[in-house]
N, C-alpha and C positions, 0 to 999 in steps of 0.2 A: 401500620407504620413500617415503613425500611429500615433495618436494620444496620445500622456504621460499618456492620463488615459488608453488608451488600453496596453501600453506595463506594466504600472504600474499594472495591472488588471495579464495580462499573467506572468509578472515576481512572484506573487504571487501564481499562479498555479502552476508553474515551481516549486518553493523555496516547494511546500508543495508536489508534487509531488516525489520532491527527498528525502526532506528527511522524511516523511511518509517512504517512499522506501529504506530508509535506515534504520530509524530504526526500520522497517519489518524485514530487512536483518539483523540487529544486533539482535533481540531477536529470529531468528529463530537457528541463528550460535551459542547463546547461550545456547539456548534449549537443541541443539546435544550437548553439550559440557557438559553441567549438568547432562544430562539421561546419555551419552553414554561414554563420555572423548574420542570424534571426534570430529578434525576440521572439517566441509563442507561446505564449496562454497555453499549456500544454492538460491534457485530460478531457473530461464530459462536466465536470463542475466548473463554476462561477468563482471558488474559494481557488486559493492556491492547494489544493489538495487532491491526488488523484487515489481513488480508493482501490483499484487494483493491489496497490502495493500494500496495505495492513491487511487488507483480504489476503493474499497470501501471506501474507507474515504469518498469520493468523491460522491457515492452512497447516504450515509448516510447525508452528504449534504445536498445533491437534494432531500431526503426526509424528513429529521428533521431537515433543519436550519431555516425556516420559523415559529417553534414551540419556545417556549419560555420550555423549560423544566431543570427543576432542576435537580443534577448529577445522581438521583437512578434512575429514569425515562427513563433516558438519557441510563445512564447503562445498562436498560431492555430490552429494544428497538435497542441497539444499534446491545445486545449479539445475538437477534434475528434474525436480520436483517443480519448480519455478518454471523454466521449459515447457513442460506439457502443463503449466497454469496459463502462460502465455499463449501457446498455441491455442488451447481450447479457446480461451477469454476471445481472443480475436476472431474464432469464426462464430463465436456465441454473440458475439455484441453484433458481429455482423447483420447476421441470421437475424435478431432483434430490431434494431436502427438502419439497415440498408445500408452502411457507410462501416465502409472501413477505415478502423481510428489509427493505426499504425501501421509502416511499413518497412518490411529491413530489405526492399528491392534494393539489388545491386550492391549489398553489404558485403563484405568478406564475411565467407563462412553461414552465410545464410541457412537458415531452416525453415523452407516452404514461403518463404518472404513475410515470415511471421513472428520469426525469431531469430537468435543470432548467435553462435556461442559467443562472442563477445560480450553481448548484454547478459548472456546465463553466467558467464563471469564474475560479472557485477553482481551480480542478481546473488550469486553465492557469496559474496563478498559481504553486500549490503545483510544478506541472511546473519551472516557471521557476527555482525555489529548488533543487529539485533537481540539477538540472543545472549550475547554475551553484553553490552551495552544496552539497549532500549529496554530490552525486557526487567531486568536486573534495576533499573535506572526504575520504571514505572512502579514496581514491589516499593523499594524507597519512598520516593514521595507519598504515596500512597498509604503508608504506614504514620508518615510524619508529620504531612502539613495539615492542617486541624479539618475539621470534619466539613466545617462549612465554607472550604474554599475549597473540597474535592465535590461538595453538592453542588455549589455555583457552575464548578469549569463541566463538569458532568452534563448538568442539564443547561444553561447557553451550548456547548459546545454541538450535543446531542439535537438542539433547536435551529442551531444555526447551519449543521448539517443534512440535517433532512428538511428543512426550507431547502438549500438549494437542492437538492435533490430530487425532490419535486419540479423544483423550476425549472432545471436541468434537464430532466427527463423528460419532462412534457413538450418541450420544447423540444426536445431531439425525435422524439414520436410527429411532435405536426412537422416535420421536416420529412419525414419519410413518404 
């Protein structure tokens, strides 16, 4: 049997995974919507969720949660870090699905047409909220609302993510 600190542990992963993932999904949908005045279904999933973004979150984690650093630092590091998660992710999805999922042609400031400092901006920024907000926020919950409504969101959440992820994926492979 699993143990309440472990599902309490996962239900926090989950909670931050989605909505990291969604509000990826919200400022990229708002992005196209400001430059362009298009709605787009933005990401490779079905969900409003784009996993790029807790996957680094999550990156950045594993590599600056152990440090004690104050927000500009954090910032620096974070925009850095983010940066070459971006460039890599983009020619790795590529190299994988044949399609390339993003582009910053003809951006100011552009990096390889793959990145932007503009977006490594954000990307620091959003880091910052994370850390200091999501992460912090998820430990909360996590500790307080009762056991069997971090098992629910945990496992629907965990189910309804990897369904579409599957779907998603397989779908983007018979497209290639």
């Amino acid at each position: 049997m699993i143990q309440e600190k472990h599902w309490r542990t996962a239900f926090r992963y989950v909670f931050e995974f989605v909505a990291a993932g969604f509000i990826g999904w919200l400022y990229e949908v708002a992005t196209m919507w400001i430059m362009f005045r298009i709605y787009e279904n933005r990401g490779i999933l079905n969900l409003p969720v784009i996993p790029i973004y807790p996957v680094g979150a999550f990156i950045l984690l594993a590599l600056l949660h152990k440090r004690k650093m104050n927000p500009v630092v954090l910032f620096i590091a974070a925009s850095v870090i983010t940066t070459l998660f971006e460039l890599g992710s983009s020619y790795l999805l590529e190299f994988i699905f044949h399609q390339q999922f993003w582009t910053y042609e003809g951006w100011y400031l552009s990096i390889l047409d793959r990145s932007c400092v503009i977006s490594s901006a954000i990307f620091g920024i959003m880091s910052v909220a994370y850390f200091f907000g999501l992460h912090p926020l998820s430990g909360k919950l996590s500790r307080s609302l009762p056991k069997g409504l971090c098992i629910a969101f945990t496992v629907i959440s965990s189910a309804a993510l990897l369904a579409d992820f599957i779907i998603s994926v397989t779908g983007l492979l018979r497209q290639r």
